[in-house]
PDB file of N, CA, C and O in Angstrom:
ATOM      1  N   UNK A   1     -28.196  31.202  62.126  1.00  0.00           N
ATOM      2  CA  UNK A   1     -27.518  30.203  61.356  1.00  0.00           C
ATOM      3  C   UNK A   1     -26.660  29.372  62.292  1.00  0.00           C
ATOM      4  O   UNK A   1     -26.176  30.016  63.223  1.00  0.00           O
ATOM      5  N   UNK A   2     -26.385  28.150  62.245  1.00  0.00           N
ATOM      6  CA  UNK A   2     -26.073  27.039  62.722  1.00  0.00           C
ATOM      7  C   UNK A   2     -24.437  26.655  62.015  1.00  0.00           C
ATOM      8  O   UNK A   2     -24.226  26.336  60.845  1.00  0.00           O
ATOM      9  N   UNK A   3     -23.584  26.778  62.939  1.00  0.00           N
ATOM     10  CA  UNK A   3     -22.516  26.083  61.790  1.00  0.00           C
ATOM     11  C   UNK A   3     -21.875  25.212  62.847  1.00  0.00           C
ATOM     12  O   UNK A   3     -21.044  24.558  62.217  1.00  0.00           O
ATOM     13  N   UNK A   4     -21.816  24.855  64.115  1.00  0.00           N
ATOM     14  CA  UNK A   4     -21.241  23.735  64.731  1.00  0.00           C
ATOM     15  C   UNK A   4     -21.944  22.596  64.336  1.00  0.00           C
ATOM     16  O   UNK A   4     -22.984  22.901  63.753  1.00  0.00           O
ATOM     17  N   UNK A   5     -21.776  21.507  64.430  1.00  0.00           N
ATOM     18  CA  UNK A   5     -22.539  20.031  64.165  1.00  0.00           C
ATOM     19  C   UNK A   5     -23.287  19.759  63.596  1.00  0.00           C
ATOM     20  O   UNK A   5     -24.017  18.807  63.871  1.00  0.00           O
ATOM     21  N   UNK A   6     -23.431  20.618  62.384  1.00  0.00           N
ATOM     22  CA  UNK A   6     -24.370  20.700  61.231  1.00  0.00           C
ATOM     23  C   UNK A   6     -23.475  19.564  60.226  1.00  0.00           C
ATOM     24  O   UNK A   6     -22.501  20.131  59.731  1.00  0.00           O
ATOM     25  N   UNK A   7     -23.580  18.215  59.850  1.00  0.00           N
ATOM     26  CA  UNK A   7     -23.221  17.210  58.580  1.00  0.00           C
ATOM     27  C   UNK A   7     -23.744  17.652  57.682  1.00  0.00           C
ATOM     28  O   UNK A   7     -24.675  18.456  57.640  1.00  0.00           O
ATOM     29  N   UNK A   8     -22.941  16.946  56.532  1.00  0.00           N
ATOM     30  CA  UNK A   8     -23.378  17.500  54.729  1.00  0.00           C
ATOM     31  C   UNK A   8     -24.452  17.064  54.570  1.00  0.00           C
ATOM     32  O   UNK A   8     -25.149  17.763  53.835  1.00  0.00           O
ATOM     33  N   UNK A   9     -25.133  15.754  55.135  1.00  0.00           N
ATOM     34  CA  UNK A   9     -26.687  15.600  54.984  1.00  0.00           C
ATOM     35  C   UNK A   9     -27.416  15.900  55.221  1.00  0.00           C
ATOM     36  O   UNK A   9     -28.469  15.740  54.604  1.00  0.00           O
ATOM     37  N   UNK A  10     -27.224  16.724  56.620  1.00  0.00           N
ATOM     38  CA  UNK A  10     -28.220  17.579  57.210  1.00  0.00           C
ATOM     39  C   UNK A  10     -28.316  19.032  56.386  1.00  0.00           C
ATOM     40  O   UNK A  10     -29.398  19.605  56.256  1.00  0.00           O
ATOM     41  N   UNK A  11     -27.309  19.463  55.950  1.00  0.00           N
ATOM     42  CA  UNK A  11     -27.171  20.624  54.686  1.00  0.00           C
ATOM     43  C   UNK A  11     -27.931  20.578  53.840  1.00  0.00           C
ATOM     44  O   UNK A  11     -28.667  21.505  53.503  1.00  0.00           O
ATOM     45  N   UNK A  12     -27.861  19.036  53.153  1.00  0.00           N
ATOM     46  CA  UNK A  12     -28.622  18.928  52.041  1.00  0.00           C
ATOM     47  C   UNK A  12     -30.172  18.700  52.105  1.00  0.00           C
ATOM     48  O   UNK A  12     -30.907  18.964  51.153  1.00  0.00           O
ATOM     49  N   UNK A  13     -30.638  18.164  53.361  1.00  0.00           N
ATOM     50  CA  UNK A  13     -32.037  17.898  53.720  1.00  0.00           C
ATOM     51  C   UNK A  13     -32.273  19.654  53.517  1.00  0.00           C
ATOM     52  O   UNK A  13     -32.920  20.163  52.602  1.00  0.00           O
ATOM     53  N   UNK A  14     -31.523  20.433  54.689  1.00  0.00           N
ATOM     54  CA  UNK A  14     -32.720  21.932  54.794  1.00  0.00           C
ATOM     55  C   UNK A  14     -32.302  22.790  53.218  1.00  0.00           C
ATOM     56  O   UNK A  14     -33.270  23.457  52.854  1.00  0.00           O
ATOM     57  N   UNK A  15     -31.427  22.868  52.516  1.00  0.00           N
ATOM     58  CA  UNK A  15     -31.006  23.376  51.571  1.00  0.00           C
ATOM     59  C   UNK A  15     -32.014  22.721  50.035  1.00  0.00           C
ATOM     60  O   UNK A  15     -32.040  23.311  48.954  1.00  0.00           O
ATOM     61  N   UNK A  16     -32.766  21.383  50.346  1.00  0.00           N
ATOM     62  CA  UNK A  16     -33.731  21.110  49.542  1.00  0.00           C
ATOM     63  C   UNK A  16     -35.541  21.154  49.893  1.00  0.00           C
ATOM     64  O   UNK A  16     -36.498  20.547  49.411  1.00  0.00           O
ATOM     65  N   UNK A  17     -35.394  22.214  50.988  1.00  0.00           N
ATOM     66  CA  UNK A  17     -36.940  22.831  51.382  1.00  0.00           C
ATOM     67  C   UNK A  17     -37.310  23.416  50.421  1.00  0.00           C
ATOM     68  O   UNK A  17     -36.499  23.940  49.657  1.00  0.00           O
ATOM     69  N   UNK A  18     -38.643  23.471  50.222  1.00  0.00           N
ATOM     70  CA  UNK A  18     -39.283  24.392  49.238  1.00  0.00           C
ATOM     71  C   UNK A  18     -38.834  26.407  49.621  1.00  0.00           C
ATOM     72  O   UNK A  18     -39.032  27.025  50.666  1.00  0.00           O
ATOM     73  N   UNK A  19     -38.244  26.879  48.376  1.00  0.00           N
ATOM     74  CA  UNK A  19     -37.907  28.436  48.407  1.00  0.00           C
ATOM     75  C   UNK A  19     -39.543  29.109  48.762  1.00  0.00           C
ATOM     76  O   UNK A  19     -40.480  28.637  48.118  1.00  0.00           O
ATOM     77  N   UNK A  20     -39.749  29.912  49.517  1.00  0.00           N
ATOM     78  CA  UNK A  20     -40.544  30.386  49.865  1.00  0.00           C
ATOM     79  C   UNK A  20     -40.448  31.717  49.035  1.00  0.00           C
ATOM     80  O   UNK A  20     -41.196  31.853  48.068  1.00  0.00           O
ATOM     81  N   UNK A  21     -39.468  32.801  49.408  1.00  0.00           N
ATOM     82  CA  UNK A  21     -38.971  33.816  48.560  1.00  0.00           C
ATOM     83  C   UNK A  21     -37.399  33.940  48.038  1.00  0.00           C
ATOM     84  O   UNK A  21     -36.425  33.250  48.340  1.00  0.00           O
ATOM     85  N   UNK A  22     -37.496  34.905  47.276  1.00  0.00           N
ATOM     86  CA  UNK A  22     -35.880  35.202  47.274  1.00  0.00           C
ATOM     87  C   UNK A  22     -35.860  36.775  47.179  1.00  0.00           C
ATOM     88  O   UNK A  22     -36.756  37.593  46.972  1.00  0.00           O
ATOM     89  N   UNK A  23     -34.324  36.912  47.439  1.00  0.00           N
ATOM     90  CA  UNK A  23     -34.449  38.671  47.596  1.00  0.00           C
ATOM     91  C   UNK A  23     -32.808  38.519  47.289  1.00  0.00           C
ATOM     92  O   UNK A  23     -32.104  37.537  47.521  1.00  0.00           O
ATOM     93  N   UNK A  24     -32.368  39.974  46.614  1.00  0.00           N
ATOM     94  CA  UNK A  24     -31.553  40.372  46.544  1.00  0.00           C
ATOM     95  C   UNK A  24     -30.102  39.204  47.037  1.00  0.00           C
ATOM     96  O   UNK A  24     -29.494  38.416  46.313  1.00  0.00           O
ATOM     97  N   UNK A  25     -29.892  39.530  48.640  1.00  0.00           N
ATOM     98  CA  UNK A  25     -29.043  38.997  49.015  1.00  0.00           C
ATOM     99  C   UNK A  25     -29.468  38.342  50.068  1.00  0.00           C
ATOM    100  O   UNK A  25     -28.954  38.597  51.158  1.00  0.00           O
ATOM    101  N   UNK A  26     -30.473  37.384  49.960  1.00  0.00           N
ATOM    102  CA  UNK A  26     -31.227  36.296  50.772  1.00  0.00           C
ATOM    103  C   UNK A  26     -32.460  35.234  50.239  1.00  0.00           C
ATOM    104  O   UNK A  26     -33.381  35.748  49.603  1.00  0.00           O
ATOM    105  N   UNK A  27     -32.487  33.872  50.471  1.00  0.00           N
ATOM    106  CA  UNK A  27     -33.100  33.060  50.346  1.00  0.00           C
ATOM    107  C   UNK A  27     -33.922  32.316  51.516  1.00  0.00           C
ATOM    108  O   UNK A  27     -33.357  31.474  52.214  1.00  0.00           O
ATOM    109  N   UNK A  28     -34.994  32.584  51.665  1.00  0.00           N
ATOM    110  CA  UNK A  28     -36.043  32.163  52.824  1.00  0.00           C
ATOM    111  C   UNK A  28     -36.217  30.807  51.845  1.00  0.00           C
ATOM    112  O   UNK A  28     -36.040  30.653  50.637  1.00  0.00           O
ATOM    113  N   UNK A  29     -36.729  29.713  53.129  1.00  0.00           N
ATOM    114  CA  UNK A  29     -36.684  28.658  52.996  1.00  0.00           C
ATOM    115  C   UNK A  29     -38.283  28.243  53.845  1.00  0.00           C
ATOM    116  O   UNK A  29     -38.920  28.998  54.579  1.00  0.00           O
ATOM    117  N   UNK A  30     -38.581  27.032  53.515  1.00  0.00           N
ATOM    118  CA  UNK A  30     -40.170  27.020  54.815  1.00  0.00           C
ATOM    119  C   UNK A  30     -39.017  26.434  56.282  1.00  0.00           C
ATOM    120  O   UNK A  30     -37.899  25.932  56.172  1.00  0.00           O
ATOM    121  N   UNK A  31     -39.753  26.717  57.494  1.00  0.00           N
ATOM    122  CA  UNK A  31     -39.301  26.414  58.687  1.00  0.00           C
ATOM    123  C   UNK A  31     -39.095  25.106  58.390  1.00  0.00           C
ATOM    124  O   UNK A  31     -39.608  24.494  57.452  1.00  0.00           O
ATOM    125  N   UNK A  32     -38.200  24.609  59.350  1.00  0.00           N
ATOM    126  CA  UNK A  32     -37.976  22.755  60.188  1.00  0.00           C
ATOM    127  C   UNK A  32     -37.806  23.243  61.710  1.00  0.00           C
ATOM    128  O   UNK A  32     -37.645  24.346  62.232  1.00  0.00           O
ATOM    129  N   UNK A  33     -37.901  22.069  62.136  1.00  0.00           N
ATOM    130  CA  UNK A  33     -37.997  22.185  63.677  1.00  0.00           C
ATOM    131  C   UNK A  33     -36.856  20.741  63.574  1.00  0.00           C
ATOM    132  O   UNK A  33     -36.845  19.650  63.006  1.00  0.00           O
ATOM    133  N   UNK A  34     -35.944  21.550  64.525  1.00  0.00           N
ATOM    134  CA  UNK A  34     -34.784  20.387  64.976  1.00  0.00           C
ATOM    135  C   UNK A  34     -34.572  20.974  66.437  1.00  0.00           C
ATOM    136  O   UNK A  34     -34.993  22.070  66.810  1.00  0.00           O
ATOM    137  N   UNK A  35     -33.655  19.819  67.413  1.00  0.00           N
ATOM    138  CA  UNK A  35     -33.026  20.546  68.052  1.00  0.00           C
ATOM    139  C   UNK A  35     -32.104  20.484  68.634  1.00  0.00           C
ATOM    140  O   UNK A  35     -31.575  19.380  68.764  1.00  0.00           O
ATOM    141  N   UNK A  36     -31.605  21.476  69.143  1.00  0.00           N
ATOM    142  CA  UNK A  36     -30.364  22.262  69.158  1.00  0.00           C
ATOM    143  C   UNK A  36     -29.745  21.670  70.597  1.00  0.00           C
ATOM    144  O   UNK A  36     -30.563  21.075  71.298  1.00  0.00           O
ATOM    145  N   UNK A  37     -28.489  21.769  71.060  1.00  0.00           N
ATOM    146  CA  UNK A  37     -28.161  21.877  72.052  1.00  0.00           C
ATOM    147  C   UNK A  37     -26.816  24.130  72.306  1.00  0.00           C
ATOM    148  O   UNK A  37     -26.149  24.672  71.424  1.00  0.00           O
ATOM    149  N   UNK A  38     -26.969  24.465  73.310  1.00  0.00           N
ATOM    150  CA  UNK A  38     -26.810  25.949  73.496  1.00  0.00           C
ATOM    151  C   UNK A  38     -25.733  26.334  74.937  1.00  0.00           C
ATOM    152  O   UNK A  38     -26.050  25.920  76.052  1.00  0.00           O
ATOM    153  N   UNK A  39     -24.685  27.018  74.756  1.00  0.00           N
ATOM    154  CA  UNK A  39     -24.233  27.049  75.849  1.00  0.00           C
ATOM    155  C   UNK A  39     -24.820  27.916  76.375  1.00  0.00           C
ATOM    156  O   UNK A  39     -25.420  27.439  77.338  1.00  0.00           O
ATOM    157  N   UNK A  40     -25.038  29.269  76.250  1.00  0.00           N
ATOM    158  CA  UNK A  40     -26.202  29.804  77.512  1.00  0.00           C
ATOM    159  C   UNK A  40     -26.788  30.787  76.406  1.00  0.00           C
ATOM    160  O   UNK A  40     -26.333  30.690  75.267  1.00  0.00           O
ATOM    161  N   UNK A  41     -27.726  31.683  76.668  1.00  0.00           N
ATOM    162  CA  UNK A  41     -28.245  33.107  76.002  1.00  0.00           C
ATOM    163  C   UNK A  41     -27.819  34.089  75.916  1.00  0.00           C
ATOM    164  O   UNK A  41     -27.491  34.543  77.012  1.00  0.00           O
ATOM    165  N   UNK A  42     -27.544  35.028  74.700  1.00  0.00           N
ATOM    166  CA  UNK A  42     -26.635  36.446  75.032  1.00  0.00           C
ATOM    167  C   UNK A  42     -27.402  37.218  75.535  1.00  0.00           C
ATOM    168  O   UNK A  42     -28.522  36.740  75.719  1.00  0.00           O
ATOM    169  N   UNK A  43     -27.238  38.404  75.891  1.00  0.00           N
ATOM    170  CA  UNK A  43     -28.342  39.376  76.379  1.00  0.00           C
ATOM    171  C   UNK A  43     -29.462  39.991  75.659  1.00  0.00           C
ATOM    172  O   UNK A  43     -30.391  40.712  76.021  1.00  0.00           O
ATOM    173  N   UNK A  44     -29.133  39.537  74.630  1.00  0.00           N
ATOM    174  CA  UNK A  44     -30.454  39.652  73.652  1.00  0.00           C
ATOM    175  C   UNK A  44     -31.274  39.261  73.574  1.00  0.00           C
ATOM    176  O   UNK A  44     -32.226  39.835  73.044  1.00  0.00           O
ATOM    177  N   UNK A  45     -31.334  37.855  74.158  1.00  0.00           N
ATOM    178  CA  UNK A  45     -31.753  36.569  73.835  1.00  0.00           C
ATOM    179  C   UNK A  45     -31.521  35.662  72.890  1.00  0.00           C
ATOM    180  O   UNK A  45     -32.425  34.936  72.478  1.00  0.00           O
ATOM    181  N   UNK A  46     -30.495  35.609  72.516  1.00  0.00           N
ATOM    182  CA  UNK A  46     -30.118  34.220  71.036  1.00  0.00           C
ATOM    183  C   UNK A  46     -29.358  33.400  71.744  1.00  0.00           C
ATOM    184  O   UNK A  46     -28.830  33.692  72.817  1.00  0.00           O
ATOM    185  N   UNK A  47     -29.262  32.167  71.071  1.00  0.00           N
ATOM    186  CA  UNK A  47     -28.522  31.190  71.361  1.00  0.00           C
ATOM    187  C   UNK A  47     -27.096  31.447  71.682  1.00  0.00           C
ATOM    188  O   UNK A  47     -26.684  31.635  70.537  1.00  0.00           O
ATOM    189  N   UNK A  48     -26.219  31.564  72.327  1.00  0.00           N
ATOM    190  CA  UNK A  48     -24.879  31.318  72.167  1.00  0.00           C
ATOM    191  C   UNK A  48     -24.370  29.866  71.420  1.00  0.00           C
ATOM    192  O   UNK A  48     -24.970  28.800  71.560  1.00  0.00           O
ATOM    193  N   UNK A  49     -23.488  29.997  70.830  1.00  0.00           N
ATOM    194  CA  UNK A  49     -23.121  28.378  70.098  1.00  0.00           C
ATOM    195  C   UNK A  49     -24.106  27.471  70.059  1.00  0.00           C
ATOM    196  O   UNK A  49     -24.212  26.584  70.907  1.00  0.00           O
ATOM    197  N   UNK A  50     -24.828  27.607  69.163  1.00  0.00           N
ATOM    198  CA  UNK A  50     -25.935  26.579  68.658  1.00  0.00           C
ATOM    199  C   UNK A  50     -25.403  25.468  67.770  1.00  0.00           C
ATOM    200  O   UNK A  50     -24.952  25.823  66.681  1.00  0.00           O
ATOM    201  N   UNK A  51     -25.390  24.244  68.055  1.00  0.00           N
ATOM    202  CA  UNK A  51     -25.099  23.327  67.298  1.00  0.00           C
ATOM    203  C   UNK A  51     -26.348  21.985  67.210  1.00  0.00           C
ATOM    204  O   UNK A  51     -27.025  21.676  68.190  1.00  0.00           O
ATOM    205  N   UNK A  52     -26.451  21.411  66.070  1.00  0.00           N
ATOM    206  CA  UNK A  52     -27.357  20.914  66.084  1.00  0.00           C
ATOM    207  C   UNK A  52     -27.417  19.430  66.660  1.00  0.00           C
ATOM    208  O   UNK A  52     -26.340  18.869  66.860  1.00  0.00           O
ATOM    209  N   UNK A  53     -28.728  18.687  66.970  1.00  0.00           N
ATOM    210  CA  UNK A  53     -28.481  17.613  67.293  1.00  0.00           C
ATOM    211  C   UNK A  53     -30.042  16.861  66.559  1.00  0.00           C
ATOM    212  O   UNK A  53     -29.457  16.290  65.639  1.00  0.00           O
ATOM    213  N   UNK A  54     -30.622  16.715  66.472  1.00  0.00           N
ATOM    214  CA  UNK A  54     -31.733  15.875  65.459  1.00  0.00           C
ATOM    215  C   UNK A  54     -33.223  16.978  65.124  1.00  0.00           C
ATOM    216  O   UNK A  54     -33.802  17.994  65.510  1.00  0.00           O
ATOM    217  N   UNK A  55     -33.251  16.108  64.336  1.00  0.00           N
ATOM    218  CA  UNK A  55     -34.797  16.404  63.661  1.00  0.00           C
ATOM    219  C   UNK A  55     -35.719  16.225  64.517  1.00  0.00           C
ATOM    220  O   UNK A  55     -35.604  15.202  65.191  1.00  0.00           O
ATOM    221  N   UNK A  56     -36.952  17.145  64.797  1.00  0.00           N
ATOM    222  CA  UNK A  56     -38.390  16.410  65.660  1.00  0.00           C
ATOM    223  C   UNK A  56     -39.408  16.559  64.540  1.00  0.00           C
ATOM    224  O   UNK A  56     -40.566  16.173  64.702  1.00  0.00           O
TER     225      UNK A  56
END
C-alpha cells in the first residue's frame, strides 16, 4: 500500500476498479500499473517509501 503522494483522484481512479473478490477483512481489486518512485529496498525486497508518481 502506497500512502506518500497518492491525491484524492488518484484514490478514486484505483478505488473504482472492478472488485475481483472480497473476503472477510480484505478487498482485491484488478491490477494497474503506475509508477512509483523508492528510496532503496528492505531486505526482503519491498519498496522502502513508495510514493506514487503516474499512470503507464
Amino acid at each position: 500500500m502506497m500512502e506518500l503522494g497518492v491525491q484524492s483522484l488518484v484514490h478514486k481512479q484505483i478505488y473504482s476498479k472492478q472488485v475481483i473478490r472480497e473476503e472477510k477483512d480484505f478487498v482485491f481489486i484488478e491490477q494497474f500499473e503506475c509508477r512509483v518512485k523508492y528510496r532503496n529496498l528492505t531486505k526482503a525486497g519491498l519498496l522502502r517509501l513508495p510514493s506514487f508518481v503516474e499512470w503507464v
